[in-house]
C-alpha positions in Angstrom: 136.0 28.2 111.6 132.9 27.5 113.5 132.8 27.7 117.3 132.5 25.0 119.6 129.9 25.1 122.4 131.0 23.6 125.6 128.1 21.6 126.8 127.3 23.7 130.0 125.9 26.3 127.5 122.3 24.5 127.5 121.7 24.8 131.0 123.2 28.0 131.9 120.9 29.5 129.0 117.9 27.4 130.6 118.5 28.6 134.3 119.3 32.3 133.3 116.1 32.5 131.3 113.8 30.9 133.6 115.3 33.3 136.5 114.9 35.7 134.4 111.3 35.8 133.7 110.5 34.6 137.3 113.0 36.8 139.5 114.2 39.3 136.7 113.9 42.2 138.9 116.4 41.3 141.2 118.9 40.0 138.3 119.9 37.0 139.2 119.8 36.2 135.5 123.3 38.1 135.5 124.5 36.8 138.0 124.3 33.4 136.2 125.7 34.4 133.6 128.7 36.3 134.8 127.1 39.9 134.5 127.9 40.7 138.0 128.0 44.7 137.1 124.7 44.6 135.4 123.2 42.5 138.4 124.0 44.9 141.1 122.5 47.5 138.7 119.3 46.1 138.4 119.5 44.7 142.2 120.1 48.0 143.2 117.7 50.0 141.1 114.9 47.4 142.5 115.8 48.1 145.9 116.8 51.4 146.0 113.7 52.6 144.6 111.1 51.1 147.4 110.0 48.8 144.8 108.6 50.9 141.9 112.1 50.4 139.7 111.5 46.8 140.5 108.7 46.9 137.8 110.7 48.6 135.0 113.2 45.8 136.5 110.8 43.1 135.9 110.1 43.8 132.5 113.8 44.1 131.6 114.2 40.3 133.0 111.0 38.9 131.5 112.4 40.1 128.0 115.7 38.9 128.6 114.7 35.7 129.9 112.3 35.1 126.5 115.3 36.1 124.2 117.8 33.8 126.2 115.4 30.5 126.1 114.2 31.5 122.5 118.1 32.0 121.1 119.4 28.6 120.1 122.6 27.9 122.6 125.4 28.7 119.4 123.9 31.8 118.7 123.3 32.1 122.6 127.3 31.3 123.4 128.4 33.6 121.0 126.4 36.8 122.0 126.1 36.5 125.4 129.3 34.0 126.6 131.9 35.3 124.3 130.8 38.6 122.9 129.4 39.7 126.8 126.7 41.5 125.4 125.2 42.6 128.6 121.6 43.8 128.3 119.0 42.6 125.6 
């Protein structure tokens, strides 16, 4: 039985990877998508940390971002909408 994707998946996959390669530090990217633990995390670690974790941060949401606009959105509904598979 294959899944359907609802038709919101295409945009939430666009907006959560281009906030996450522009503002991945902060992880919004998370937010977006429903991750609110993981967001505070990296929020937090980017705050907490006068800036420097913000870098490790940054990296984290460039990568993410790249995977989540590179994924095609069944694949993309299925591991990170249904499965909730929170970090890379």
């Amino acid at each position: 039985m294959e899944n359907q994707v609802p038709p919101d998946v295409a945009q939430k996959k666009l907006i959560a990877g281009i906030l996450g390669i522009i503002l991945g530090s902060l992880g919004i990217h998370k937010f977006i998508l429903g991750y609110n633990v993981e967001g505070i995390i990296m929020l937090l670690v980017s705050l907490l940390t006068c800036g420097f974790g913000a870098t490790v941060m940054g990296i984290i949401g460039l990568i993410e971002g790249i995977i989540y606009l590179a994924t095609p959105d069944d694949r993309f509904y299925e591991t990170y909408i249904m499965n909730k598979k929170g970090w890379f």
